[in-house]
C-alpha positions in Angstrom: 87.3 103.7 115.7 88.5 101.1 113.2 89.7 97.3 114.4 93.9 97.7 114.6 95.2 96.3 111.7 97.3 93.5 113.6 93.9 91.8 114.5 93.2 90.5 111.2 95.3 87.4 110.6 97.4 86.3 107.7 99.8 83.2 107.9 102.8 82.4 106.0 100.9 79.4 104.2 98.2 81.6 103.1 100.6 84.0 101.7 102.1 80.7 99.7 99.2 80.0 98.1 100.0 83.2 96.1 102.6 81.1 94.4 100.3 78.9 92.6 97.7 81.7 91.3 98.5 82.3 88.0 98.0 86.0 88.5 100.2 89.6 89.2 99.7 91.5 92.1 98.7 94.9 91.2 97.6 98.2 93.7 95.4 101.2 93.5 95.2 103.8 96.5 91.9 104.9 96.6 91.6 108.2 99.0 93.7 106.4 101.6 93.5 102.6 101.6 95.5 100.7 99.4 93.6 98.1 97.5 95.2 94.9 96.2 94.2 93.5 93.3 95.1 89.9 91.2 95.5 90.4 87.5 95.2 87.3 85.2 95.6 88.9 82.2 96.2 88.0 79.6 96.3 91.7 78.1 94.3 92.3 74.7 91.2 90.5 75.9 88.1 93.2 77.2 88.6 93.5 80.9 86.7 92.4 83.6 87.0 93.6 87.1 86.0 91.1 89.5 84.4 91.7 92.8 84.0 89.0 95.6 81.9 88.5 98.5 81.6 89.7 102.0 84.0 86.7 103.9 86.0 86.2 100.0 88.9 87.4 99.6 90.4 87.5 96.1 92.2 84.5 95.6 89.1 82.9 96.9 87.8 83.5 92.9 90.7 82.0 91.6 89.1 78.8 90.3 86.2 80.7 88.9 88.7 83.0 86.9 91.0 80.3 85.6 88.1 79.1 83.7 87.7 82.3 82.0 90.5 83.6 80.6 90.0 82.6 77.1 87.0 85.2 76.9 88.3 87.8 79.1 91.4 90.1 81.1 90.1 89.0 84.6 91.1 91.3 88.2 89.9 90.3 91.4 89.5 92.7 93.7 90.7 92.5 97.2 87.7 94.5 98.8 89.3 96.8 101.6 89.1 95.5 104.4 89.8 91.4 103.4 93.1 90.0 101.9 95.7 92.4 101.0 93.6 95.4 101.2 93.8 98.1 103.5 90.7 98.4 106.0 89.3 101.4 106.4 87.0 104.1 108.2 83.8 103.4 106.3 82.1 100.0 104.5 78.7 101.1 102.8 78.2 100.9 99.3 79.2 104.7 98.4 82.6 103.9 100.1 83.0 100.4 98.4 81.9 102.0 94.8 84.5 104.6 95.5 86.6 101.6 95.6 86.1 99.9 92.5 85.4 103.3 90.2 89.2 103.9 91.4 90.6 100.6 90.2 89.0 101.3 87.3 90.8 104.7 87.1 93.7 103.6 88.3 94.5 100.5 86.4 93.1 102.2 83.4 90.6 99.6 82.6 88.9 100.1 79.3 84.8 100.2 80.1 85.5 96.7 81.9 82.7 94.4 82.8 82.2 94.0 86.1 81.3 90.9 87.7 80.6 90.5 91.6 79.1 88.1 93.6 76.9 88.5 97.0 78.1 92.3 98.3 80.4 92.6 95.0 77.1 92.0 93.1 75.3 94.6 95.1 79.2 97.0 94.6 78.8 96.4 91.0 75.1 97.4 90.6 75.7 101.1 92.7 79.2 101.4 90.5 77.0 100.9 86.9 73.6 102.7 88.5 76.0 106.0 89.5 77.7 105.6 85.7 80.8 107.6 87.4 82.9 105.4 84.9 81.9 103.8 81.4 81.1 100.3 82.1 81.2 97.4 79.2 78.4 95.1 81.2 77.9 93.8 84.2 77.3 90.2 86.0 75.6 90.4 89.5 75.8 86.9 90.7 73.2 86.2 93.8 73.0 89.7 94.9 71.3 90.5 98.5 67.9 91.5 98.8 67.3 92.3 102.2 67.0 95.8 102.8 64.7 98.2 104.7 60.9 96.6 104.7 62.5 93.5 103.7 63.1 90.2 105.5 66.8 89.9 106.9 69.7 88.6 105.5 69.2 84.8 105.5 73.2 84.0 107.2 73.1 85.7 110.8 76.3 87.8 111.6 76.7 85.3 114.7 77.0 82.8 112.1 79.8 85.3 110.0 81.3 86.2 113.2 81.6 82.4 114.7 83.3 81.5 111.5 85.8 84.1 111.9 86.6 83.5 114.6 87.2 79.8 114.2 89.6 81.1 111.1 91.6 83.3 113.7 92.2 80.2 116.4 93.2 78.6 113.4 90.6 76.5 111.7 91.5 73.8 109.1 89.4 72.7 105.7 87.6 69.7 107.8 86.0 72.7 110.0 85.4 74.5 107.1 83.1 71.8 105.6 81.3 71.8 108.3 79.6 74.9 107.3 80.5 74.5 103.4 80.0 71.0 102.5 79.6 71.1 98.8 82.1 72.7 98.5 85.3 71.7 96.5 88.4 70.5 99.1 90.6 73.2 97.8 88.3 76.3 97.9 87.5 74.9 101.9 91.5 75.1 102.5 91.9 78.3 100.9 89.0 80.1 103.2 90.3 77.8 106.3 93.3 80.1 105.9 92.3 82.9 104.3 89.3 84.1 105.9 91.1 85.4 108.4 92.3 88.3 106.8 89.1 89.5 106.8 88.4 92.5 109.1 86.1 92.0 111.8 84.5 95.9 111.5 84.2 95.2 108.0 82.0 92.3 108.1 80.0 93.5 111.2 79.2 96.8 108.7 79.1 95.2 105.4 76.2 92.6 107.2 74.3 95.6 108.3 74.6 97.2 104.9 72.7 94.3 103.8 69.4 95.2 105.8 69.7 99.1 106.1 71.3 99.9 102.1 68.3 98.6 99.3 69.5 96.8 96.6 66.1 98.3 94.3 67.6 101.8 94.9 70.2 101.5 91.9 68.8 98.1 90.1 66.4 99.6 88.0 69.2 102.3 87.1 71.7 99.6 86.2 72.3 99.9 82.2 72.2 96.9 79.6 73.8 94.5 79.1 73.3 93.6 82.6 72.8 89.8 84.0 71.9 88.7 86.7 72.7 84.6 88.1 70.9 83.1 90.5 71.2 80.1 92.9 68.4 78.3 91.9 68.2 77.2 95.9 69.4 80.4 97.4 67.5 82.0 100.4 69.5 85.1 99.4 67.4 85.6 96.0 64.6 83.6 96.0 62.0 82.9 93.1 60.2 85.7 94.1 63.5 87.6 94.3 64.4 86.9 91.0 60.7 87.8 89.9 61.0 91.0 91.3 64.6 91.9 90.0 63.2 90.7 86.1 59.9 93.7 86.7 62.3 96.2 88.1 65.2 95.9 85.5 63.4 94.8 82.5 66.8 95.5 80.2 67.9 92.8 82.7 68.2 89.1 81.7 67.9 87.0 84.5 69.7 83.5 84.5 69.0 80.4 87.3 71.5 77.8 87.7 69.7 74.9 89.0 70.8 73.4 92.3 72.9 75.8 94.0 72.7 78.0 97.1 74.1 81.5 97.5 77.6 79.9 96.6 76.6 79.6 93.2 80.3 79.2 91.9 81.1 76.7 94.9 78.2 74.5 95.4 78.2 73.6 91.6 81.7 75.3 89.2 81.1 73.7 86.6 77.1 74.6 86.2 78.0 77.6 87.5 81.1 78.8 85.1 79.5 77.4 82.2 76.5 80.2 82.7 78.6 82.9 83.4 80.7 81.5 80.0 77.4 81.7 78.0 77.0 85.8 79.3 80.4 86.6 78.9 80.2 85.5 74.8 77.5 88.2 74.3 79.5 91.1 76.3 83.1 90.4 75.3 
């Protein structure tokens, strides 16, 4: 039985923050849910189809796409289930492929790259591995690697959970850096008000996904040019992680960005968007 829709929270200011994106709201039904989606244009450039984390939703990417728009047509995905999106009856990879090979469809996106980070890394592997629609590249950014005969996921779903619920009371950016606190002040006031949009049945299933669903089973399938960036810190892929991913993909490049945790992007942008700069030049 999914969570009723009117549990997941969305406040007038978080809606407002809409008005300082420079983006279009677009929307794709895909077999039921409706799926919202932030187009930055600008139109002529290759497209690239952004997918965001578990607890991100889509204007949560907004200062990593800004940065990019010179190189590329960027659209963030609101995953269902967080943001805009519709939630829906199912939230393992098959499902959240579905998802994205219908945006693709559906916006008519000319063999975009795709570039996702955490669970949208691990979406945009299964989406390239099942080559259901042509693909230009793709950027996994600090995908999971927990998965059966694997260690857990490093971030408990307590932990997920706890914060959610903090962003449903009402939490506020000082709260947020409590848990984040590298991170910049306005990326911590955009989740203190938007994480709770986020479904609770989504993130309960999207966190088990991450120890029962393999990352390896559609890796070494994923087609060049394929990159994958790594928080040179993260518990999520560690040195051995990376190791592993660089044998099982050797098409693969594999890129580090010193310093940073899982929240590549957040715990250093400007380290961080320069990398992903320097892979888009040889895709786009």
């Amino acid at each position: 039985m999914t969570e009723p829709a009117q549990q997941r929270v969305l406040t007038q200011p978080a809606l407002a923050d809409l008005a300082d994106v420079p983006a279009t709201s677009r929307w794709v039904r895909s077999r039921g849910p409706r799926l919202h989606l932030l187009d930055y244009g600008p139109p002529g450039r290759p497209p690239m189809l952004v997918v965001p984390g578990i607890t991100s939703p889509a204007i949560t990417m907004d200062f990593v796409v800004r940065g990019l728009t010179d190189l590329v047509h960027p659209v963030v995905l609101d995953v269902r289930g967080r943001g805009l999106s519709d939630g829906g009856d199912a939230y393992d990879l098959a499902t959240y492929a579905g998802d994205v090979e219908a945006v693709v469809r559906g916006l008519r996106l000319e063999e975009p790259i795709l570039l996702g980070h955490s669970m949208g890394a691990r979406i945009v592997a299964q989406v390239a591995a099942d080559r259901r629609v042509p693909v230009g590249g793709t950027v996994l950014v600090d995908p999971p690697m927990s998965g059966p005969g694997r260690g857990p996921y490093p971030t408990s779903l307590e932990a997920f959970l706890g914060q959610l619920d903090q962003a449903r009371r009402g939490t506020d950016a000082d709260e947020v850096a409590a848990s984040w606190p590298r991170w910049p002040r306005r990326e911590q006031e955009l989740r203190a008000r938007w994480l709770g949009s986020c479904s609770r049945d989504a993130i309960v299933a999207t966190h088990a996904g991450f120890e029962s669903e393999d990352f390896f089973a559609a890796w070494p399938s994923v087609p060049a040019p394929t990159v994958l960036i790594h928080g040179g810190d993260s518990p999520v892929v560690t040195a051995a992680g990376a190791e592993e991913a660089a044998k099982a993909n050797p098409a693969a490049s594999v890129v580090e960005v010193p310093g940073t945790g899982h929240m590549v992007f957040w715990d250093d942008p400007a380290a961080a968007l320069g990398a992903t700069r320097d892979v888009l030049r040889t895709m786009s």
